[in-house]
Residue, then its C-alpha position, 0 to 999 in steps of 0.5 A: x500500500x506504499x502507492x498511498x503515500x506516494x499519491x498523497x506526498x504528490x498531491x500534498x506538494x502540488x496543492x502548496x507550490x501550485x498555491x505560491x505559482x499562483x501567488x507570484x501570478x505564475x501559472x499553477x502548471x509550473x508548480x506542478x512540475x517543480x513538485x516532480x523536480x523537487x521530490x523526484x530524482x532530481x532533488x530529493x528523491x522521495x518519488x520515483x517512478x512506479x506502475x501507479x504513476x505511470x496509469x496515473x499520467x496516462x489517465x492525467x493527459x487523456x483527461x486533460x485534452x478531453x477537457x482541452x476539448x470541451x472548451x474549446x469554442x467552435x462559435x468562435x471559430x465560426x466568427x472569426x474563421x478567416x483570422x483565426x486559420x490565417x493566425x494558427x496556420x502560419x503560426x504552426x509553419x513558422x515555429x515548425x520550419x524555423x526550429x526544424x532547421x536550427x535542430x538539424x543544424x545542431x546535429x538532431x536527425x531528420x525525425x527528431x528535429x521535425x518532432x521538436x519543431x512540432x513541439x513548439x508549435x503547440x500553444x496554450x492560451x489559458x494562461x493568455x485567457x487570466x491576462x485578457x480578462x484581467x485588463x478586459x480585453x477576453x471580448x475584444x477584436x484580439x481576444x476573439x481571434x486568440x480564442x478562435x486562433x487557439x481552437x485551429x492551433x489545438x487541432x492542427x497539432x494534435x493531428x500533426x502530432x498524431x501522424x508523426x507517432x504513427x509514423x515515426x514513433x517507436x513506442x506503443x503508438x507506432x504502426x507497423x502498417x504501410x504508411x498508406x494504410x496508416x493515413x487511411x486509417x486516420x481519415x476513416x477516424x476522423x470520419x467516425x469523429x464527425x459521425x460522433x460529434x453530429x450523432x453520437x455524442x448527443x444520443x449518449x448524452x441524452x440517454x445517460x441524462x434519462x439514467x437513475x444515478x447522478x452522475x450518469x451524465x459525467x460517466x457518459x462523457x468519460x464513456x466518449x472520452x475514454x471510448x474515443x481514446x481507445x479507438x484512437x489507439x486502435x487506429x494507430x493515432x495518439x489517443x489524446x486525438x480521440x480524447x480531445x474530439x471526445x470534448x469537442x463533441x460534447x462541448x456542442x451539446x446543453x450538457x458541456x457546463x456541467x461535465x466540465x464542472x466535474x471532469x475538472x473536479x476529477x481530472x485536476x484533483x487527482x489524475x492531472x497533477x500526478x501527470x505533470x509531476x511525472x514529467x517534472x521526474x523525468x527531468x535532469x537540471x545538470x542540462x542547465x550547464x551543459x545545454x545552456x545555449x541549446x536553452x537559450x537560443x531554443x527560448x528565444x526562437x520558441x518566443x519569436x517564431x509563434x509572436x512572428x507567425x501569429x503576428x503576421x497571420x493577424x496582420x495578412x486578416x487585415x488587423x492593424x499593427x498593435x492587434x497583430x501585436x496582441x495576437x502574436x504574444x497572446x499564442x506565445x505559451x507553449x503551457x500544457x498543450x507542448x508539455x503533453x507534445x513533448x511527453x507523448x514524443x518522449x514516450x515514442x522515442x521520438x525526443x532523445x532523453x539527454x534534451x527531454x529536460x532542455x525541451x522542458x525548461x524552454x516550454x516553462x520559459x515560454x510559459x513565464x514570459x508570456x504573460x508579460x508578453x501580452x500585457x506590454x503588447x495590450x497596454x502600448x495598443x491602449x496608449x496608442x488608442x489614448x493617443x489618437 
């Protein structure tokens, strides 16, 4: 019964230095992870891997794209497509191109440098969703896009990301069926995503709303969830894709207010936080010294490339300077959603161990700056509009 103190120690330090993260107005992920650095092999060594924390993470990162994809607003999307893609696109091009070749030119191989490009282009705007609403700005021009932007980049990367393990990985989601066959498989997926998200995700949930017990209707979006998770991995894809579409359908019926109320309940009680940890245990702080510049050019590349790329989607919509600017910064967190990329890469041999932690401080990095980022970018468009 060892598993017992082992999961409350975890929760114990995640709920305190998640509490001072969000004292400093750090945002509470970065506590988590310096939970597993702290306690983990690392430091102090007091956790260490186990069988338990292992089916804890891969429950934590399952649960947390389906929450990904529960709030995910497609009304947005709707209302602000033309930007929104234009935003995502080149924001995903951008960092993907750029540090594929730096990685390449670093030593990485084709695969990994092509993976870490992927990795960056991942994005997290719930950080950037705490500074809109804090200066007012959530139902702004800029806020929107983001929002919309954050909806186009969440599905591009999953998928991009789901393609790249299938194909490229060598860990329990690689296929060893003909590449053909693979992408074949994927769009018969996705179809059955589409049939979910129009049909079978409301029958489901108006049929577990019908059942006695009371919380028939969160098990029947974890049937979804986890459903569309393990036919995901049945296909060949990574199954946080399934999971992710899994929200999305549900998030498109009357029901989405009150699963999200509780899959947060469940999902970041117990199963997230112990997900995060995981990765904050596998991390190694002797890279500091030996990948200092490899850290140091990837951060500022990793900042640049999304602010640039988003930056100039917004502009090509016909946005002015400063609300480029906004959006731009507003993409830079990398947060939760690179983290997962870089985990599930990592899992997939796809991201060799001796940059796994370097990996990892460049996306807390990102996530740190981020938010200043954006206020700088919120008040000069401010000053600009005082000034007119």
């Amino acid at each position: 019964m060892g598993y017992l103190g082992t999961l409350a120690l975890i929760l114990f330090a995640t709920l305190i230095l998640s509490h001072f993260s969000l004292q400093l107005g750090i945002p509470a992920v970065i506590g988590e992870l310096l939970a597993g650095i702290l306690f983990g092999p690392a430091v102090l060594n007091w956790i260490h891997p186990s069988t338990m924390i292992s089916e804890f993470s891969e429950i934590g990162v399952v649960l947390l794209m389906f929450i990904a994809g529960l709030e995910s607003d497609l009304t947005l999307l709707k209302k602000y497509f033309r930007p929104g893609v234009l935003v995502a696109v080149i924001g995903v091009i951008v960092p993907v191109v750029t540090i594929f070749v730096f990685a390449e030119l670093w030593g990485f191989s084709f695969v990994a440098a092509a993976f870490l490009g992927i990795t960056y282009a991942a994005t997290s705007v719930s950080i950037s969703v705490e500074v809109l609403k804090e200066l007012d700005a959530l139902d702004s021009k800029s806020g929107a896009t983001i929002l919309g932007a954050a909806v186009v980049d969440d599905i591009l990367t999953v998928i991009i990301l789901s393609v790249a393990v299938s194909v490229f990985g060598t860990g329990n989601a690689k296929s060893t069926a003909p590449l053909w066959l693979t992408l074949l498989e994927e769009v018969v997926y996705f179809g059955l995503i589409f049939l979910v998200v129009k049909w079978l995700a409301p029958f489901v949930m108006h049929l577990a709303e019908r059942l006695l017990p009371s919380s028939s209707v969160t098990i029947g979006s974890l049937l979804l969830c986890l459903g569309m998770a393990y036919l995901a991995d049945l296909f060949g894809l990574s199954a946080v894709i399934g999971a992710f579409f899994a929200g999305v359908a549900v998030s498109e019926t009357k029901y989405r207010a009150e699963v999200d109320k509780a899959l947060e309940s469940i999902g970041y009680a117990v199963f997230i936080p112990v997900f995060f940890v995981s990765i904050g245990m596998n991390m190694r702080l002797d890279s500091i010294g030996r990948d200092f510049w490899f850290i140091l050019i990837m951060t500022v590349l990793a900042l640049l490339t999304k602010w640039v790329g988003c930056g100039a989607g917004a502009k090509l919509s016909g946005m002015s300077w400063h609300e480029a600017n906004i959006i731009g910064a507003g993409m830079v967190s990398r947060g939760e959603m690179a983290l997962i990329v870089a985990q599930i890469g990592f899992d997939a041999n796809l991201l060799h161990r001796d940059f796994y932690s370097s990996v990892i401080i460049v996306i807390i990095l990102t996530t740190l700056i981020a938010p200043f980022m954006l206020k700088d970018a919120l008040n000069r468009h401010r000053a600009q509009e005082e000034n007119a």
